[in-house]
C-alpha positions in Angstrom: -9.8 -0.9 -12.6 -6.3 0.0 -13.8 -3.4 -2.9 -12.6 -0.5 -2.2 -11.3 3.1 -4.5 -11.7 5.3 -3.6 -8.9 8.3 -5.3 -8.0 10.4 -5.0 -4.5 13.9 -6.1 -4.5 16.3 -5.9 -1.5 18.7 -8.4 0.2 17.2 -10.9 3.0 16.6 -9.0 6.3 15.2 -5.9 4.5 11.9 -6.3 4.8 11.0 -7.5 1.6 8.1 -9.9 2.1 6.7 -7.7 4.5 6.7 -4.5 2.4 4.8 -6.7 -0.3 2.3 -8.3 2.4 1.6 -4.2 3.2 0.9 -3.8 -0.4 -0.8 -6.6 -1.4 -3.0 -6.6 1.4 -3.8 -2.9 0.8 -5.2 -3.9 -3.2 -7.4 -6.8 -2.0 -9.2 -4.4 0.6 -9.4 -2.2 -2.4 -11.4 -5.1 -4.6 -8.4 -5.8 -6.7 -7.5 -9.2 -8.0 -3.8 -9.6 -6.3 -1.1 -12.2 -7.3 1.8 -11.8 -5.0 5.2 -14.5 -5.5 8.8 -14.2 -3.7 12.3 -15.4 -4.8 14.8 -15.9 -2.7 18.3 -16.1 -3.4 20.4 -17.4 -0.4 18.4 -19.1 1.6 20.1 -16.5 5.1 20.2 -12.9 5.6 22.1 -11.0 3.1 20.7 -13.1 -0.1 19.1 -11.1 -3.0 15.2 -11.8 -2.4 12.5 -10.6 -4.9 9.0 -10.1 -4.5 6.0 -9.6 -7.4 2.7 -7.8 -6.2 -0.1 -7.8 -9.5 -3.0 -6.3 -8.8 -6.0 -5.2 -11.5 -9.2 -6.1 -12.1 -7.9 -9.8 -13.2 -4.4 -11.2 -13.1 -3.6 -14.4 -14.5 -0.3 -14.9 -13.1 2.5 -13.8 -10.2 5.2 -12.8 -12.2 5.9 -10.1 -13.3 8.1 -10.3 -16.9 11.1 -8.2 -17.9 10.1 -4.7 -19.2 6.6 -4.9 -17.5 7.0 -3.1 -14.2 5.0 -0.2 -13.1 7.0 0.7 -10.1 10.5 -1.2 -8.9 11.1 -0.7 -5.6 14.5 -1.4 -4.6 16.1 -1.6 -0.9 19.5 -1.4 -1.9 21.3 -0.1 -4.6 22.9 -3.0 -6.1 19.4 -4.6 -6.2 18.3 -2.0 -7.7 21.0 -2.4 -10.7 20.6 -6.0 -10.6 16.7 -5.9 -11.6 16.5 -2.6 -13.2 15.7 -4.3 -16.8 12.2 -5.2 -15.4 11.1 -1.5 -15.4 8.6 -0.5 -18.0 10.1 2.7 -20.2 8.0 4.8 -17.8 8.2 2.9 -15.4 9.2 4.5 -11.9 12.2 3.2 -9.9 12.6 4.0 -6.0 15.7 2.9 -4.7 17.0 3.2 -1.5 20.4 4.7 -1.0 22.3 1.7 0.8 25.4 0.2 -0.5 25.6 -3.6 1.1 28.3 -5.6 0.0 27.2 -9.1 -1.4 29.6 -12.4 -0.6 31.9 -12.0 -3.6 33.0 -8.3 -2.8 33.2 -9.5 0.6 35.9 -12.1 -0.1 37.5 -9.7 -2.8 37.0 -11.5 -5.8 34.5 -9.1 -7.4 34.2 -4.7 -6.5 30.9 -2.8 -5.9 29.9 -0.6 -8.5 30.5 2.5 -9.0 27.9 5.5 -9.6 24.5 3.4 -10.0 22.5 5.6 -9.3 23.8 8.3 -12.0 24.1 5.1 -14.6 20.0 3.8 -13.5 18.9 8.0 -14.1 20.3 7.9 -17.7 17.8 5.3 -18.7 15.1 5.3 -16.0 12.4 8.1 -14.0 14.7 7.4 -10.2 13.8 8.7 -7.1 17.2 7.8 -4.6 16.7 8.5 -0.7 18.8 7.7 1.9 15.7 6.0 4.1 18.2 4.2 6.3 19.7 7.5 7.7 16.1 8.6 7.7 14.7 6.2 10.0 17.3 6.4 12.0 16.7 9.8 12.5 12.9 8.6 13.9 14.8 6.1 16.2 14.3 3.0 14.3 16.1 2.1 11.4 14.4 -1.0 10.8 11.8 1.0 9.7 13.4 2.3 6.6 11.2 0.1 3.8 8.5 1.6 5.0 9.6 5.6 4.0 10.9 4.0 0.9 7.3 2.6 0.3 6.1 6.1 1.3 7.8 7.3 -2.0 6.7 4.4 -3.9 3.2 5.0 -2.6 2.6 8.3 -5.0 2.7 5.9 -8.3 -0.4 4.3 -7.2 -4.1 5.3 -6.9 -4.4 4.3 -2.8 -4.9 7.4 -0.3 -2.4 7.6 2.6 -5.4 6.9 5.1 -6.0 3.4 3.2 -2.0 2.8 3.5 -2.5 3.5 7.2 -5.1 1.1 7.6 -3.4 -1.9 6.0 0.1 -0.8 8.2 -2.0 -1.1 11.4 -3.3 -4.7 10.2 0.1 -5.8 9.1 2.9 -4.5 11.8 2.9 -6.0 14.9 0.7 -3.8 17.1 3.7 -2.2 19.0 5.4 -0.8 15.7 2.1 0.8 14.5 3.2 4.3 15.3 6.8 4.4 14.0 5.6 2.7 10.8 3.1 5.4 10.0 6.0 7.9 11.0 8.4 6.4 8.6 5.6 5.9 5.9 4.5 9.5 6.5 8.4 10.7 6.1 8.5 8.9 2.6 5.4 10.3 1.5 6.2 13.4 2.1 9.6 13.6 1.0 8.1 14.7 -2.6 6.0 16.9 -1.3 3.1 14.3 -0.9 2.4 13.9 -4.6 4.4 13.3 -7.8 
């Protein structure tokens, strides 16, 4: 069974730890080995917080190491800057079109970036959405990690009806439906297959 290093960064609030329950529980259903660890940076909403998901037929350890990530999922695009050098050269990055200002550009000491997303595509395979408009286009934009995961989904080798299944174990019963909705509005923003 081939393993997979994927990596979801985001600020505290996202849905971080939740996206990677989704994901990890959806590779131990599937008989992979899974090693799943979380940093978090602030200990509050709006802190940088990182989450590792290995899966394969064996993993030794949680972390994954700089330069060895399959997939980088990222929920912000800040994040995504912040933690781009753990991408494998092939290595896909999904990032989430959301600019949210940490504490120092808050206070002025320090400015946003400028033009990430252009700077991440001269070095990296990126696919940038705007999920957060996109969910709230289905009425919830809490949902928006999930249609980001919907276009993280189509770098690995589970079929949307297994994603389905793990989404209705994992949400709480009454966000089932929108979840598969926003999922379903990730995965088919590139045309349901990369």
């Amino acid at each position: 069974m081939a393993g997979k290093n994927i990596m979801i960064v985001g600020v505290g609030g996202q849905g971080t730890l939740l996206t990677s329950r989704i994901l990890g529980g959806l590779a131990i259903e599937n008989g992979y080995d899974v090693k799943l660890s979380e940093v978090h940076g602030m200990a509050q909403r709006g802190g940088s917080v990182v989450t590792f998901v290995r899966y394969g037929e064996h993993v030794a350890e949680p972390i994954v190491e700089e330069g060895q990530a399959d997939v980088l999922i990222a929920f912000e695009r800040l994040e995504a800057l912040r933690y781009a050098h753990f991408l494998k050269k092939d290595g896909a990055l999904v990032i989430n079109d959301w600019r949210i200002d940490p504490m120092p550009v808050t206070i002025g000491v320090a400015e946003y970036p400028e033009q990430i997303i252009e700077e991440l595509s001269k070095n990296h395979q990126v696919y940038a959405i705007n999920a957060t408009e996109e969910s709230k286009k289905l009425g919830n934009p809490k949902v928006f990690n999930l249609i980001v995961l919907g276009v993280a989904a189509q770098h690995m080798d589970f079929t949307k009806e297994q994603w389905y299944e793990v989404i209705e174990k994992t949400v709480p019963p009454k966000t089932v439906e929108i979840n598969k909705r926003a999922f379903d509005a990730g995965y088919q923003m590139l045309g349901g297959g990369i």
